[in-house]
C-alpha positions in Angstrom: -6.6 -1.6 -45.4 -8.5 0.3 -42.5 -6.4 2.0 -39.9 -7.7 1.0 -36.3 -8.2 4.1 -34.2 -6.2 4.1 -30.8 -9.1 2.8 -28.3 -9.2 5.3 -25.3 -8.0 3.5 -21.8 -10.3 2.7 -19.8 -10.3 5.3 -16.6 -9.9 3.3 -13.1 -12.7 3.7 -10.9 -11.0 5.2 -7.9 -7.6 6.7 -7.3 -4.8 4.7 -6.5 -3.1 6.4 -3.9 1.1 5.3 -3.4 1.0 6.1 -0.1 -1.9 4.2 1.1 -0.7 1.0 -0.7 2.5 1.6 0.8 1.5 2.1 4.5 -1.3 -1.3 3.3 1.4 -3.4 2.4 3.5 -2.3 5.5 0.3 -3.3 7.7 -1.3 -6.0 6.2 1.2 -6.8 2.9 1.8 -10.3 4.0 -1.9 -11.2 3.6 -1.7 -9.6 -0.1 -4.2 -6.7 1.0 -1.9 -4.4 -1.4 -2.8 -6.7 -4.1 -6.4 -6.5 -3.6 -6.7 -2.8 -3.2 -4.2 -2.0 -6.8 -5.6 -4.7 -8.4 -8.9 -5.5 -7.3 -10.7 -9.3 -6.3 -10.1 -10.7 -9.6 -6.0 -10.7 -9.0 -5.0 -14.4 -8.3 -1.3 -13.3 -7.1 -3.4 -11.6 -4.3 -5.2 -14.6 -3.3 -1.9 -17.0 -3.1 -0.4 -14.7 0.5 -2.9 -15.8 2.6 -2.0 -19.6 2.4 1.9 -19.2 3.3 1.3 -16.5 5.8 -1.4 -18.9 7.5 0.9 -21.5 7.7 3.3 -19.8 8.9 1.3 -18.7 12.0 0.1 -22.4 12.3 4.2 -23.3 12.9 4.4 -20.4 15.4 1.5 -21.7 17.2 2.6 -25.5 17.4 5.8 -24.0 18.5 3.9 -22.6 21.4 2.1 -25.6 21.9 4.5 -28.4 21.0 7.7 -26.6 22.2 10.8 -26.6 19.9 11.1 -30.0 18.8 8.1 -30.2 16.9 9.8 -30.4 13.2 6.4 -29.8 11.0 6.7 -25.9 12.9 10.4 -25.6 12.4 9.1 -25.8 8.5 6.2 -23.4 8.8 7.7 -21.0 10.7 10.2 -19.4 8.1 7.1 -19.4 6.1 5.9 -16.5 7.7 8.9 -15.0 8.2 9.7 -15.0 4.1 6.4 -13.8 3.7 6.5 -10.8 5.7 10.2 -10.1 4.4 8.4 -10.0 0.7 5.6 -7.5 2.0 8.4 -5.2 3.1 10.2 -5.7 0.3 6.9 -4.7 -1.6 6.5 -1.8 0.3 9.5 -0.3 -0.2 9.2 -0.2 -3.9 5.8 0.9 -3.7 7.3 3.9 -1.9 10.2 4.4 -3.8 8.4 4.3 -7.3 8.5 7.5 -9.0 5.3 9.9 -8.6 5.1 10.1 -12.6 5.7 6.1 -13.3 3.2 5.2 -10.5 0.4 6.9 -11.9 1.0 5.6 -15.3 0.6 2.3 -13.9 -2.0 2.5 -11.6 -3.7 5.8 -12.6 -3.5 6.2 -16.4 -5.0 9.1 -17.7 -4.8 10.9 -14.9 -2.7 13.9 -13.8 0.1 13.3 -11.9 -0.2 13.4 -8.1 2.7 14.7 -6.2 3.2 12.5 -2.7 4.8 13.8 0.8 6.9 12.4 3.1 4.4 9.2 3.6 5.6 6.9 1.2 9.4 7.4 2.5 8.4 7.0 5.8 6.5 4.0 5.1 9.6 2.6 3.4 11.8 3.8 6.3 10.2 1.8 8.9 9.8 -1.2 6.1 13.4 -1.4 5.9 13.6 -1.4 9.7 11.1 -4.2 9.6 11.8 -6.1 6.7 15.5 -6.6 7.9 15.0 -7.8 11.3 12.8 -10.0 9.9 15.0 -11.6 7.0 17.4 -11.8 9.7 15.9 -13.5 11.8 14.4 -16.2 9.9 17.5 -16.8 8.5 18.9 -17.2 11.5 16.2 -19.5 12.9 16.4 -21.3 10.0 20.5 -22.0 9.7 20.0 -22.9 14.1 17.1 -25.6 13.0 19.2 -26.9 9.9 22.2 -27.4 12.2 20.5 -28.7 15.6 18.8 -31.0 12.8 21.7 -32.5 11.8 23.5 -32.8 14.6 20.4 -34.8 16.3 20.8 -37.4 13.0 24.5 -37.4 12.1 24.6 -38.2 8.1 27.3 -39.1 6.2 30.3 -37.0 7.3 28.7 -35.2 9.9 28.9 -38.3 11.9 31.2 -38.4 15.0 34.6 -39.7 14.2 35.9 -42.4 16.8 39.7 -42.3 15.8 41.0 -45.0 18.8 39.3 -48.2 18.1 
């Protein structure tokens, strides 16, 4: 039985830098720019932010324009706000991913390249970001759920008239 020879990997093109896809996906994350630059054109996971993230800006627009009883933006808008909480999120562990492991994922065969203080930075002022954000479209979110059904009582929300 012939014994297959270990076929060399194949060297990436360019050098994938952690810091530069960590300050990407802090800037432009929630479009899936990080995506395209470790990855390339060909990554389909990279092609699926730009939808959500669009939507959600069409809900904060109607907003603007329809004020705050337009429903259809009270949907879209903690799009936007779950998609920039998962580019933070991606960002951080960009940042925090070990010098060694990060190049053998996105720079095999390559010598290790030792990072500075731009990766933690990046994931400082992610985690600054990415919190206020969470936050707050989980609070927008609970304060639409609740003024949505008080507007249409349901079931046991409805107001209880105890003197007939």
């Amino acid at each position: 039985m012939p014994t297959r020879l270990p076929q060399p990997q194949p060297q990436p093109t360019r050098y994938r830098s952690k810091t530069v896809a960590a300050w990407l996906t802090l800037a432009l994350g929630a479009l899936g720019a990080h995506r395209l630059y470790l990855h390339g054109a060909r990554d389909r996971l990279a092609w699926a932010y730009p939808l959500p993230t669009l939507l959600g800006l069409v809900g904060v627009q109607r907003l603007r324009t329809l004020g705050q009883d337009d429903r259809l933006a009270w949907l879209l808008i903690p799009l936007l706000g779950l998609m920039l909480s998962l580019a933070m999120l991606s960002a951080i562990v960009y940042a925090l991913t070990p010098d060694e492991k990060w190049d053998a994922l996105h720079n095999p065969g390559r010598p290790v390249h030792a990072t500075g203080w731009g990766p933690v930075l990046a994931a400082i002022l992610a985690l600054l970001l990415g919190g206020a954000v969470l936050m707050g479209t989980i609070a927008y979110g609970g304060q639409r759920f609740f003024e949505w059904q008080l507007g249409e009582p349901v079931g046991c929300l409805q107001p209880r008239t105890w003197m007939a």
